[in-house]
Every structure is written in structure tokens, then in C-alpha cells.
FITOR-194120 format. One record per atom (N, C-alpha, C): residue in three letters; x, y, z. Coordinates in Angstrom, 1 decimal. Layout:
! FITOR-194120
PT lummi      X      Y      Z
PT   ALA      X      Y      Z
...
***
This chain:
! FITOR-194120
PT lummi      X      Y      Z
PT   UNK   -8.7   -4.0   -5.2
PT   UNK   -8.9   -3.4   -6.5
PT   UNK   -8.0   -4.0   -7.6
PT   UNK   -6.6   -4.3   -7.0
PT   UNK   -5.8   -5.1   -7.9
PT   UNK   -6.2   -6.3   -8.5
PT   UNK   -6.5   -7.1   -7.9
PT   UNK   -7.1   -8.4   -8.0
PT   UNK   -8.5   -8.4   -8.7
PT   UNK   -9.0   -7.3   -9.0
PT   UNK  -10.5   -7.1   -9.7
PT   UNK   -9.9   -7.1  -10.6
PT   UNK   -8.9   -6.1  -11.3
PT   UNK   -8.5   -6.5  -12.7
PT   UNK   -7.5   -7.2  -13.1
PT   UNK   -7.2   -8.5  -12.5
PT   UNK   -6.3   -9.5  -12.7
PT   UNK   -5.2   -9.4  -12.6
PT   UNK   -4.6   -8.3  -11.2
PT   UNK   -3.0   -8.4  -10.9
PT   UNK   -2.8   -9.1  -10.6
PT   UNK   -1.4   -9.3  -10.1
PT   UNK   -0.8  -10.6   -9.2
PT   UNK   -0.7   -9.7   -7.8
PT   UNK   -0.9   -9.6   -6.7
PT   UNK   -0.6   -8.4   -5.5
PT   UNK    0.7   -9.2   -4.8
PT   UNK    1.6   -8.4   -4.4
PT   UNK    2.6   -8.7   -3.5
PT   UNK    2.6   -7.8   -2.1
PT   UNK    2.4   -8.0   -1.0
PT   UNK    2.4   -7.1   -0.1
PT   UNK    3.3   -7.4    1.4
PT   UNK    3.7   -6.0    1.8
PT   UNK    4.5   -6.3    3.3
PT   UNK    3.7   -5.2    4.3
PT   UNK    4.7   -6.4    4.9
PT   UNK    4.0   -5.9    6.6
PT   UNK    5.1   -6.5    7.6
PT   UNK    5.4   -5.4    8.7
PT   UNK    6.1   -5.8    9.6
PT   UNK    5.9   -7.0   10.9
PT   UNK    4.5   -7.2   10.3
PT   UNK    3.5   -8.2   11.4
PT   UNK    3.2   -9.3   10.3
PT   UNK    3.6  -10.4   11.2
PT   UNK    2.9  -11.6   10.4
PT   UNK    1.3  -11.9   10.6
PT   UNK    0.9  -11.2   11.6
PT   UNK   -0.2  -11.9   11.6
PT   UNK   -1.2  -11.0   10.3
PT   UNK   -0.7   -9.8   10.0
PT   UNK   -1.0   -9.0    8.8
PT   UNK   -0.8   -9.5    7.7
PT   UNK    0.1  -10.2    7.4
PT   UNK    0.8  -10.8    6.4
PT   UNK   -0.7  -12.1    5.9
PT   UNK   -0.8  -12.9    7.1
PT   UNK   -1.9  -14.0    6.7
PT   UNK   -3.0  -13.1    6.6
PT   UNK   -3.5  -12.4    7.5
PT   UNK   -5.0  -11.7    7.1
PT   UNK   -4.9  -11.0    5.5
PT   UNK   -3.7  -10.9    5.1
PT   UNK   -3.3  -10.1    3.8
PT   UNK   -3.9  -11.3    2.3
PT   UNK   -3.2  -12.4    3.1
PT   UNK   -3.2  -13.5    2.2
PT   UNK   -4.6  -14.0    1.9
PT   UNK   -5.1  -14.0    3.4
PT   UNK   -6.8  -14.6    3.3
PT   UNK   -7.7  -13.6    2.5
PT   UNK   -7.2  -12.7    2.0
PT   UNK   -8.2  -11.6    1.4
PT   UNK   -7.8  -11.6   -0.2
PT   UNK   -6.2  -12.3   -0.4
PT   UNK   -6.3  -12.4   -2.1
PT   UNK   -4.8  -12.5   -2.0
PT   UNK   -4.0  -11.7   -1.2
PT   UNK   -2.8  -11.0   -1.7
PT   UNK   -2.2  -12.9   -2.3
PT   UNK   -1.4  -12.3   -3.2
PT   UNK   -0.8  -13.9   -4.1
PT   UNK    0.8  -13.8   -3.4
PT   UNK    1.4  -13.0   -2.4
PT   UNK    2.5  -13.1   -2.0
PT   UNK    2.8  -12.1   -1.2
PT   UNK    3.5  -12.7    0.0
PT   UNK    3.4  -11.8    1.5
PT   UNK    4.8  -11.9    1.5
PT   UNK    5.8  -10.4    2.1
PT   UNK    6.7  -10.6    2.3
PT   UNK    6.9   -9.2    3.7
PT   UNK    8.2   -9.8    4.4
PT   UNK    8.1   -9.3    5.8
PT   UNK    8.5   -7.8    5.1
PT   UNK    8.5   -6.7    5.8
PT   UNK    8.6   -5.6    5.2
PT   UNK   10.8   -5.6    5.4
PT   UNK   11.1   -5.9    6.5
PT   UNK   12.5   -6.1    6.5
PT   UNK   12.9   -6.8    5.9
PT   UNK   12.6   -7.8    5.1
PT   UNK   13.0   -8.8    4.8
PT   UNK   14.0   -8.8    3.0
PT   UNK   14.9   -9.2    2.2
PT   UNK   15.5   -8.6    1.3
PT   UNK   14.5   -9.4    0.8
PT   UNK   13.8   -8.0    0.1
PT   UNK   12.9   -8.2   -1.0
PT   UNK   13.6   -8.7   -3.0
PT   UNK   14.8   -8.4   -2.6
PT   UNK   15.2   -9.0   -4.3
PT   UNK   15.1  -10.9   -3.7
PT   UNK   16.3  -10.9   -3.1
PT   UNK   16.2  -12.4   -2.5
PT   UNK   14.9  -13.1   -2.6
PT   UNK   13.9  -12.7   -1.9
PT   UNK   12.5  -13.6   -1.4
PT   UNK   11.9  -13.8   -2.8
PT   UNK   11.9  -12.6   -3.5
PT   UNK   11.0  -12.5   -5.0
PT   UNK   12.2  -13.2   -6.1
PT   UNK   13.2  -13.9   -5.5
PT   UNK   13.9  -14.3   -6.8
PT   UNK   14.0  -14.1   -7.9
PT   UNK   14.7  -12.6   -8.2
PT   UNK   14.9  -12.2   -9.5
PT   UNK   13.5  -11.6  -10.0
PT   UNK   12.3  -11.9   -9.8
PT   UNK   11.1  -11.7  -10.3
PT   UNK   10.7   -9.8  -10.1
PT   UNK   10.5   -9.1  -11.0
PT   UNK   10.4   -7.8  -10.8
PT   UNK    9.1   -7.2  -11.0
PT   UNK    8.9   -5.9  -10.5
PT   UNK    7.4   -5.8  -10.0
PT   UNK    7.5   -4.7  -11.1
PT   UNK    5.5   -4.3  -11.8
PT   UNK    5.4   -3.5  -12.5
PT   UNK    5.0   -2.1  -11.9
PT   UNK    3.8   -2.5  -11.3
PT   UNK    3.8   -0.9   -9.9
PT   UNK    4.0   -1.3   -8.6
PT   UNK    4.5   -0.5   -8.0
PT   UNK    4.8   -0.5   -6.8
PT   UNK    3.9    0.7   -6.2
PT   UNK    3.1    0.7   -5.2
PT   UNK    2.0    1.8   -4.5
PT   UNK    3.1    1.6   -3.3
PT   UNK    3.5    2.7   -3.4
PT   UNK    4.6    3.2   -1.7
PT   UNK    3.6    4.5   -1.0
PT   UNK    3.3    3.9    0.1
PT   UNK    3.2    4.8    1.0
PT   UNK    4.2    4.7    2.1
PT   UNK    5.2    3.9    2.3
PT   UNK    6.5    4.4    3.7
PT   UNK    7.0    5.3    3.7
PT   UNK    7.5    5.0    2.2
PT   UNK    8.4    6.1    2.2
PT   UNK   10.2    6.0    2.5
PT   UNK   11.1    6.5    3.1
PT   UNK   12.1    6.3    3.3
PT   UNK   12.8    5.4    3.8
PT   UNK   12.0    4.2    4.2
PT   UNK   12.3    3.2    5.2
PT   UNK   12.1    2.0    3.9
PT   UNK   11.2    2.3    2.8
PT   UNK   10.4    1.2    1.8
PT   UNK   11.3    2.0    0.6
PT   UNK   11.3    3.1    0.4
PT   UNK   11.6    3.4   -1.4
PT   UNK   12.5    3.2   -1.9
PT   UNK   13.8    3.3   -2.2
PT   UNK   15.0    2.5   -2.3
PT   UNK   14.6    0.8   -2.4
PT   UNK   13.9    0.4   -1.5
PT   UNK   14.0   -1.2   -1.6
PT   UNK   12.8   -1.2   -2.9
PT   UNK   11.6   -0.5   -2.8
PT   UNK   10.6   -0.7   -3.9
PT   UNK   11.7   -0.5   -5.4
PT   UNK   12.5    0.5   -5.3
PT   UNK   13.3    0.8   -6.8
PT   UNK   13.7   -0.3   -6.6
PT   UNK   14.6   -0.9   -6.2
PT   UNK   15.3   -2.3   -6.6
PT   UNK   14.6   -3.1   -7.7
PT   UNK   13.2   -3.5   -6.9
PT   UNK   12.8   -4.9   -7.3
PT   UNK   11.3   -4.4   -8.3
PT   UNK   11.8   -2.8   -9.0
PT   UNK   10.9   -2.5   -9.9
PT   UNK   11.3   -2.9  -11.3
PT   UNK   10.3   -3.0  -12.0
PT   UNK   11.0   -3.7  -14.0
PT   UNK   11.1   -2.7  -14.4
PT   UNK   12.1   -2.6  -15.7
PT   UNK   12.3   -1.5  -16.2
PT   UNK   11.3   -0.8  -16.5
PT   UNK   11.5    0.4  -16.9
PT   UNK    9.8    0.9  -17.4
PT   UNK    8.6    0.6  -16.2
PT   UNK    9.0    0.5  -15.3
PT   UNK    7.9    0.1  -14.5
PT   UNK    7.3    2.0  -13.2
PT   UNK    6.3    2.2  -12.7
PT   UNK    5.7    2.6  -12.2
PT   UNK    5.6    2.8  -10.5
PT   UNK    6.3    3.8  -10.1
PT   UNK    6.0    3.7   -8.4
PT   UNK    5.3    5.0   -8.2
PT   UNK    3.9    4.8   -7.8
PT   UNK    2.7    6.0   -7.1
PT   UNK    3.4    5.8   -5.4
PT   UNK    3.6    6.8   -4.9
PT   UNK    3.8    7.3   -3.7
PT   UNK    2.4    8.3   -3.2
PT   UNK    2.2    8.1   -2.0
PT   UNK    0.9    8.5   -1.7
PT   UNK    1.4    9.0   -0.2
PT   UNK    2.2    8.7    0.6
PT   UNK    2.5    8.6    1.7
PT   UNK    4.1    8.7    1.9
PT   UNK    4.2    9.4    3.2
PT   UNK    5.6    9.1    3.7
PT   UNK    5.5    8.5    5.5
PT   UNK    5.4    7.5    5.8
PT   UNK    4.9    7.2    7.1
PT   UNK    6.3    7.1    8.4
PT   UNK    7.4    6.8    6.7
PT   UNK    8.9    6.8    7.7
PT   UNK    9.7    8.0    7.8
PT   UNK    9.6    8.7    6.4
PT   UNK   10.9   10.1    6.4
PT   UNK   10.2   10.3    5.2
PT   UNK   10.2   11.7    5.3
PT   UNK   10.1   12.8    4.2
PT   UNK   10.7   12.8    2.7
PT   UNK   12.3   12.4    3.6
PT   UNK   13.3   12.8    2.7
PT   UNK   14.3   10.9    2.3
PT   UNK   14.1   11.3    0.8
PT   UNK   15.2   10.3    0.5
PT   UNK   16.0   10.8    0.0
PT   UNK   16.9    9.6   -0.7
PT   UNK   18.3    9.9   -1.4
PT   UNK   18.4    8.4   -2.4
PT   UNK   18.5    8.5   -4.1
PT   UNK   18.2    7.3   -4.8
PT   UNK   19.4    7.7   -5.9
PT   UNK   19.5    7.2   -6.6
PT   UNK   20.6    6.8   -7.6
PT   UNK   20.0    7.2   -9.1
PT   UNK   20.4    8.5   -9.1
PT   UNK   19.7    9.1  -10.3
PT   UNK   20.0    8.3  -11.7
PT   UNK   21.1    7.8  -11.4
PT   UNK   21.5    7.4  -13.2
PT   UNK   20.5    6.2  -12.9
PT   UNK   20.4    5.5  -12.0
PT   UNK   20.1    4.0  -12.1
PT   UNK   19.0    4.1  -12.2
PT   UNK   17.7    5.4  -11.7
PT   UNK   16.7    5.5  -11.9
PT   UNK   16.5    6.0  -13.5
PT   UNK   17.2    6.8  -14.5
PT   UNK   16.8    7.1  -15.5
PT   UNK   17.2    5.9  -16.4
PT   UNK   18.4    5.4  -16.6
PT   UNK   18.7    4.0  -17.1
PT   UNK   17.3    2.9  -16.7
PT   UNK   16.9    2.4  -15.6
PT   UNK   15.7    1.8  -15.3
PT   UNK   14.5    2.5  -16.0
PT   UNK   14.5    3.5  -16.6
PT   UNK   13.8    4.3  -17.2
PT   UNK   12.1    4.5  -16.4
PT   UNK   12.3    4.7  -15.2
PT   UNK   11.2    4.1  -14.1
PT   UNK   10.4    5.6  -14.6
PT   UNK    9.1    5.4  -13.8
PT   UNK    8.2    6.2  -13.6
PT   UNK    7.6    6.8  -12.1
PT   UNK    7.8    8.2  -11.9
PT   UNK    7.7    8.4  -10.5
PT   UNK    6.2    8.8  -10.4
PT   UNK    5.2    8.9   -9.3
PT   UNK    4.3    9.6   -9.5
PT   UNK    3.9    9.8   -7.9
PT   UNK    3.5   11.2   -7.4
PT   UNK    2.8   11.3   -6.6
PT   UNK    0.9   11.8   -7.0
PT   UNK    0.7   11.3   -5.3
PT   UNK   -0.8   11.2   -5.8
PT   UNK   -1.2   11.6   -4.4
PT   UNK   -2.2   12.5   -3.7
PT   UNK   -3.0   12.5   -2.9
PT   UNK   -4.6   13.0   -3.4
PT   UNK   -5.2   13.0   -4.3
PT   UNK   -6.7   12.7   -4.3
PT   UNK   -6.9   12.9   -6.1
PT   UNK   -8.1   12.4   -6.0
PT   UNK   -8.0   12.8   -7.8
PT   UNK   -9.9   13.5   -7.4
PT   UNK  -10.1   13.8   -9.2
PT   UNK  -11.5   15.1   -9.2
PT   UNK  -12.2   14.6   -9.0
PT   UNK  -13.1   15.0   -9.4
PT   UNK  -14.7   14.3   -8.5
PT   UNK  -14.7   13.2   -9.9
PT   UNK  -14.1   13.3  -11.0
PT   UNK  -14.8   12.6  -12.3
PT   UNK  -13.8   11.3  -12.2
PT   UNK  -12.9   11.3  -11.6
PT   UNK  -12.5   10.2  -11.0
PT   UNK  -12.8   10.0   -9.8
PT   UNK  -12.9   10.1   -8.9
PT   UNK  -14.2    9.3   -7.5
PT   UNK  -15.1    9.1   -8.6
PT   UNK  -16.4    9.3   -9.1
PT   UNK  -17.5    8.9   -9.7
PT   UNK  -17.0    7.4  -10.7
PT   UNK  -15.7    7.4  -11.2
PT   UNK  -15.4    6.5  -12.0
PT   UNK  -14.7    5.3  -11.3
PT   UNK  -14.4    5.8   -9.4
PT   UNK  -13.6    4.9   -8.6
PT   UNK  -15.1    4.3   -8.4
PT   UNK  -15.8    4.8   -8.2
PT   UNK  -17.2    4.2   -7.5
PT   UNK  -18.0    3.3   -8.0
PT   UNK  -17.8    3.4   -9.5
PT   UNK  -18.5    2.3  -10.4
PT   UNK  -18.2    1.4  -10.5
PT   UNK  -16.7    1.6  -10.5
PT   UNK  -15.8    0.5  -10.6
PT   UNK  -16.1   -0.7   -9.1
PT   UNK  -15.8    0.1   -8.1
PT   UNK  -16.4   -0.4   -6.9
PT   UNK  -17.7   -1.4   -6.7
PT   UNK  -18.7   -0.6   -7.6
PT   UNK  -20.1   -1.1   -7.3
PT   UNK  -20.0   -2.5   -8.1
PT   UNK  -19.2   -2.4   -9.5
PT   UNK  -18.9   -3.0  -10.5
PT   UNK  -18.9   -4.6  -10.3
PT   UNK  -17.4   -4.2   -9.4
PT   UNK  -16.8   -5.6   -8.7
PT   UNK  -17.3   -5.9   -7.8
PT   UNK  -18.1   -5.1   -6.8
PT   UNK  -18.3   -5.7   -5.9
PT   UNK  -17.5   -5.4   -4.5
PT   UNK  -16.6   -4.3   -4.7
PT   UNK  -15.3   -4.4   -3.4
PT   UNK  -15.5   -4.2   -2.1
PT   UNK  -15.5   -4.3   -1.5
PT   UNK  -15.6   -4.2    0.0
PT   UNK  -14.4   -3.5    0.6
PT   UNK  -14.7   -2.6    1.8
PT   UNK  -13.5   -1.9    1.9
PT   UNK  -12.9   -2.9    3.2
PT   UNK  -11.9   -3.1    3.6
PT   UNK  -11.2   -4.0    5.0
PT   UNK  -11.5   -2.9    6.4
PT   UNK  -12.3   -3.2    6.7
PT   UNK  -12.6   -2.5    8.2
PT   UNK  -12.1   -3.0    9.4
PT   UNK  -11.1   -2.5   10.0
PT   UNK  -11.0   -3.5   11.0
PT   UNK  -11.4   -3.0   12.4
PT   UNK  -12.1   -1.9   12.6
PT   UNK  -12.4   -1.5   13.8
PT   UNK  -13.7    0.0   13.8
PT   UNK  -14.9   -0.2   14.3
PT   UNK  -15.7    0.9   14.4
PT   UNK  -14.9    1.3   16.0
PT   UNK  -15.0    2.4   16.0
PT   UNK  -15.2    3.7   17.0
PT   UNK  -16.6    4.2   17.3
PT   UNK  -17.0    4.7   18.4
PT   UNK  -17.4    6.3   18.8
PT   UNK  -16.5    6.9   18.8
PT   UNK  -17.5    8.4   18.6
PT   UNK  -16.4    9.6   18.5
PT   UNK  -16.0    9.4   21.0
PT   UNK  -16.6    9.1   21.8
PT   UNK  -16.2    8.7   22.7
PT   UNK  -15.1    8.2   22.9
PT   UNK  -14.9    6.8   22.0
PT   UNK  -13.8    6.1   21.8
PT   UNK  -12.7    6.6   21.2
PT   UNK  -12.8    8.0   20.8
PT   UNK  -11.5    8.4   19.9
PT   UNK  -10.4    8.3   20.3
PT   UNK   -9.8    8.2   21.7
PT   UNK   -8.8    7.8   22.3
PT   UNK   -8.0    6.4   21.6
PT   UNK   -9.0    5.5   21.9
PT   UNK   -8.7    4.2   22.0
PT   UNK   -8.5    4.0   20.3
PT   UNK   -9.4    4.6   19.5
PT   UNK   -8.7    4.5   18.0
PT   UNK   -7.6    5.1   17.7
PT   UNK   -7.2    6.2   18.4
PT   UNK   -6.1    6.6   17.8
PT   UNK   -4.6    5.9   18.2
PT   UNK   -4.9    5.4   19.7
PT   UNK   -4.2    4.0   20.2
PT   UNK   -3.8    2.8   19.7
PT   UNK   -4.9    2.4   18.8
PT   UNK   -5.0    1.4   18.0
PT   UNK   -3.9    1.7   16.6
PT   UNK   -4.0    2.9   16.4
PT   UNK   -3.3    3.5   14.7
PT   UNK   -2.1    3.6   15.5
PT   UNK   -1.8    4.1   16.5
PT   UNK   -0.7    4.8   17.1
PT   UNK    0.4    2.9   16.8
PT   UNK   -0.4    2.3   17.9
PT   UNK    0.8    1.2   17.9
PT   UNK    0.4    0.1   16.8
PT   UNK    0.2    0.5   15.5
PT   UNK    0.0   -0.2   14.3
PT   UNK   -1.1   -1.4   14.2
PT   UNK   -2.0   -1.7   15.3
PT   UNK   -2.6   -3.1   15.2
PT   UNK   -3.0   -3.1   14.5
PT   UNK   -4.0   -2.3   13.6
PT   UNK   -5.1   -2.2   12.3
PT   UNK   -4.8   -2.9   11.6
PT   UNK   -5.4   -3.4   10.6
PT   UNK   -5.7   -4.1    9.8
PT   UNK   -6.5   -3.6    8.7
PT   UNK   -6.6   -2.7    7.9
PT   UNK   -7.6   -1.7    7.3
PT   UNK   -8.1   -0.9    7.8
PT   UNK   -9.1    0.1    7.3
PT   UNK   -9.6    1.3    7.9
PT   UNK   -9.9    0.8    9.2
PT   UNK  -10.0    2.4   10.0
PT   UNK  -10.2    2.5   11.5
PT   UNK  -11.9    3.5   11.2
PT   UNK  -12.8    3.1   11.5
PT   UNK  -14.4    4.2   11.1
PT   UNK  -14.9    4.7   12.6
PT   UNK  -14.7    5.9   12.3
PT   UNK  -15.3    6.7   13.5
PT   UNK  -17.5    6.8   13.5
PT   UNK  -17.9    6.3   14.3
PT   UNK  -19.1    6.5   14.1
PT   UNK  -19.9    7.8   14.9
PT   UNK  -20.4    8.7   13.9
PT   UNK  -21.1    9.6   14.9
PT   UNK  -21.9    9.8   15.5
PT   UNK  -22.6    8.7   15.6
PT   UNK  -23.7    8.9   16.2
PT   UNK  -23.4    7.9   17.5
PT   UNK  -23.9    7.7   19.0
PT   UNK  -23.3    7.1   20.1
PT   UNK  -24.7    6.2   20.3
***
């Protein structure tokens, strides 16, 4: 969706082989999720940052955010709970936001947009509800690659 309206996307992943499937789909810069993100981006600072880790990611997303810049949290996949540097966050004069779903008049306006561009969502695995084991196996030890789709019909 970034790339539909002319971002630059930067993305991590603890898998390289995620990193290139990341890249073959658009992303303009892959970086390891451990890896020191001010270092690799050379000074270069980000405008939003979408955090879903969480305590393991947020701290490093504030770093290498621009002043005035924007982090939506959606997720905590590592820790609940952080701990950040209040002055350096109000001085950065950053913007916090959490988000888990918006009204129906935004889905109707995500959808147009969708049909608009053209987006395709990244699937990387159908299920049966039979198979539910084996999908949640698949989420469990990270292999996915985009959505996991349960189908209900067998």
C-alpha cells in the first residue's frame, strides 16, 4: 500500500530469505531485524515507522525516526511493556499512535483504495480447517511470508 502512494518502504526480518521475498515485492530496503539500524541506514531517518514487535523493535524504531515523524503500533509480538526516554521523545517532538481496527467508513475507503491500485494481499499458505494444526505450526515457528488463509470448505 506504501508503494501505491509513492513511499520509499524499508523493512526487517529476522530471515533472510524474507528479506529477498520482501525485496521482490517492492520493498526499496531490507534490513536484518538485529542489525544496528542507525548504522545500515546511514544517518538517513524514517518518517513512519508501522511497529508491530514491540519491545524487542520500539526503542530501535525511535532512534532512526525524523523529527516530527510518526510511529503507529498495532502489535506487541515481543513484550507488552517498554521503557523510552521521555525528554528525547518530546524534544524529537515524535508522534505516538496506536491502532487495532478502524469504522466501517474507513474499510469502505481501504477497499477502494485497494480495488484502485490494484493490491493484492501476500498469501503465503491456504489451509483446511483439517490442516489447522499444521497452520498454526507454520505461524508458531515464523516461516510465513504473508497471510496464513484458512479455507472452509474441505
Amino acid at each position: 500500500m506504501a508503494k501505491a502512494i509513492g513511499a520509499r518502504v524499508i523493512t526487517t526480518s529476522r530471515h533472510q530469505s524474507k528479506l529477498t521475498k520482501a525485496t521482490s515485492i517492492g520493498a526499496d530496503r531490507v534490513l536484518q531485524t538485529d542489525a544496528d539500524w542507525q548504522k545500515e541506514l546511514n544517518g538517513e531517518k524514517i518518517d513512519v515507522v508501522i511497529e508491530s514487535v514491540g519491545g524487542a523493535t520500539f526503542n530501535r524504531s525511535l532512534d532512526v525516526l525524523k523529527k516530527g515523524g510518526r510511529i503507529v503500533t498495532f502489535g506487541s509480538s515481543t513484550n507488552d511493556q517498554i521503557t523510552f526516554n521521555l525528554r528525547s521523545f518530546f524534544y524529537g517532538q515524535y508522534h505516538l499512535y496506536g491502532s487495532t481496527m478502524g469504522s466501517r467508513e474507513e474499510l469502505h475507503s481501504l477497499l477502494d483504495f485497494v480495488n484502485q491500485y490494484r493490491i493484492q494481499p501476500v498469501l503465503d499458505q491456504t489451509f483446511t480447517l483439517d490442516e489447522m494444526e499444521h497452520a498454526w505450526a507454520r505461524l508458531q515457528e515464523q516461516e510465513q511470508f504473508g497471510k496464513i488463509a484458512i479455507r472452509l470448505d474441505s
